[in-house]
C-alpha positions as MATLAB code, in Angstrom:
seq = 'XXXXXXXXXXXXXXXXXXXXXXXXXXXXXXXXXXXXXXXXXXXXXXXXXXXXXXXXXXXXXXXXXXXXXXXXXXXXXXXXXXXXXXXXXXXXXXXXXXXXXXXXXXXXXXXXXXX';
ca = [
     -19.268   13.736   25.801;
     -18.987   17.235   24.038;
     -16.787   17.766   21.054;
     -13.904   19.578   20.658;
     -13.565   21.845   17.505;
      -9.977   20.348   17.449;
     -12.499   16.711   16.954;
     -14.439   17.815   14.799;
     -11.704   19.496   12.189;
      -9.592   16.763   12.746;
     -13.100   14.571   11.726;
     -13.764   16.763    8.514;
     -10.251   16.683    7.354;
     -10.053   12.877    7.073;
     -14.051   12.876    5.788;
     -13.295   15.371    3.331;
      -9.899   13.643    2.156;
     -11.885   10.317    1.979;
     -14.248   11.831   -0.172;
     -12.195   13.472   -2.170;
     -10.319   10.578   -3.106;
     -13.115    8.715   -3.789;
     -11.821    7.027   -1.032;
      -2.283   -6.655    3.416;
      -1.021   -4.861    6.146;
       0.584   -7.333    8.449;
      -0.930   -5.796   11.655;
      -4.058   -6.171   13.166;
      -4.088   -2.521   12.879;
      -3.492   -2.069    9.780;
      -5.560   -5.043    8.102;
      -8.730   -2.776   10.191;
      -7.580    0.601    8.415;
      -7.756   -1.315    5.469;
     -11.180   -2.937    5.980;
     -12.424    0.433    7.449;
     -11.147    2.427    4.167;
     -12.215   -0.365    2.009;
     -15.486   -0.413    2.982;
     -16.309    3.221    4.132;
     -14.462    5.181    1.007;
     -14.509    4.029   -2.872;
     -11.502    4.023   -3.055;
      -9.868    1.071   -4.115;
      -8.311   -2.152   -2.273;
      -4.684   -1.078   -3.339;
      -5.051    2.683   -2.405;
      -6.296    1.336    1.255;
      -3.157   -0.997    1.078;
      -0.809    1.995    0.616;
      -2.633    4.115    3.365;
      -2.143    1.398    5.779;
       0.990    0.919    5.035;
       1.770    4.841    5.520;
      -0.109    5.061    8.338;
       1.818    1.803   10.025;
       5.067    3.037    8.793;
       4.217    7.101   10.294;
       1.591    6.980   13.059;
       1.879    6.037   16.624;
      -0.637    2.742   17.486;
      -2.940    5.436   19.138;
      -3.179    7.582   16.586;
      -3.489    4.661   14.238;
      -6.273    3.067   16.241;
      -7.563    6.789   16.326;
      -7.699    6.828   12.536;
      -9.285    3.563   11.891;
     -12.025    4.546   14.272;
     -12.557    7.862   12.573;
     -11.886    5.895    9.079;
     -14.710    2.951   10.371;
     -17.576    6.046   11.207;
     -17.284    5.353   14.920;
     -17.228    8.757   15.872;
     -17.610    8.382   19.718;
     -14.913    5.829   19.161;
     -12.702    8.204   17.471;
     -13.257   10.997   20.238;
     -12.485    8.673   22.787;
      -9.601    7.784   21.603;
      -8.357   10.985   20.721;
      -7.737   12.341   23.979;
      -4.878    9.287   24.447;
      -3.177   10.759   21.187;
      -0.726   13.628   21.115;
      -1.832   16.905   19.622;
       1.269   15.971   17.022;
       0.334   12.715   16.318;
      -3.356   13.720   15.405;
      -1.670   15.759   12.929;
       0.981   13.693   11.508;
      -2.579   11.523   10.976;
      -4.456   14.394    9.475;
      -1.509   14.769    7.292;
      -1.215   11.522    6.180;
      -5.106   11.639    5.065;
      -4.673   14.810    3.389;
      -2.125   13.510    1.046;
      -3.882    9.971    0.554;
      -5.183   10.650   -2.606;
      -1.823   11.765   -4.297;
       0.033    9.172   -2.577;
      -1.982    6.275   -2.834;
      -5.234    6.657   -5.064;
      -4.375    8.342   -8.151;
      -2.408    7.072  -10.335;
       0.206    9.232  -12.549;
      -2.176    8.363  -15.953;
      -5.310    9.882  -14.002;
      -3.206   12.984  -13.231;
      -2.593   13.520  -16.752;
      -6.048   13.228  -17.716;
      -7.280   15.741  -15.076;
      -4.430   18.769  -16.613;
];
């Protein structure tokens, strides 16, 4: 299956947000976003909590099954399921990865250290 350069910058947003931030959700859904962030970023347990909880809250369940695929490393995963999520959902999800690290992973006290 060839990639789309809509995949892949839709891909290096969410790697590049995950790395950047270092990086119990009552779904099935959402506890696998949190496993897949747990165990694929370092970011911590609570930080995965809160992007689950965004990502329940904001995405569609394709877009969030999209982004726990993508989250997980299951790249022909994620492609495949990206052609069953809107072009607007993809980037309400890209969105939502972009601003993880404020939202969820950095704390106000870490902020102050970094000015």
């Amino acid at each position: 299956m060839k990639t789309s350069t809509l995949d892949r910058m839709v891909l290096v947003l969410i790697v590049s947000a995950t790395s950047a931030c270092g990086a119990g959700s009552s779904s099935s859904g959402g506890s696998q976003l949190v496993a897949a962030c747990t165990n694929n970023t370092n970011a911590p347990p609570e930080a995965c909590e809160c992007l689950a909880k965004g990502a329940e809250a904001n995405l569609s369940r394709p877009a969030l099954a999209w982004l726990t695929a993508a989250l997980s490393g299951d790249t022909a995963l994620a492609v495949k399921l990206k052609d069953d999520v809107p072009i607007a959902d993809l980037l309400e999800a890209s969105t939502l990865m972009m601003n993880f690290a404020e939202r969820c992973a950095i704390p106000e006290t870490a902020l102050s250290q970094i000015q």
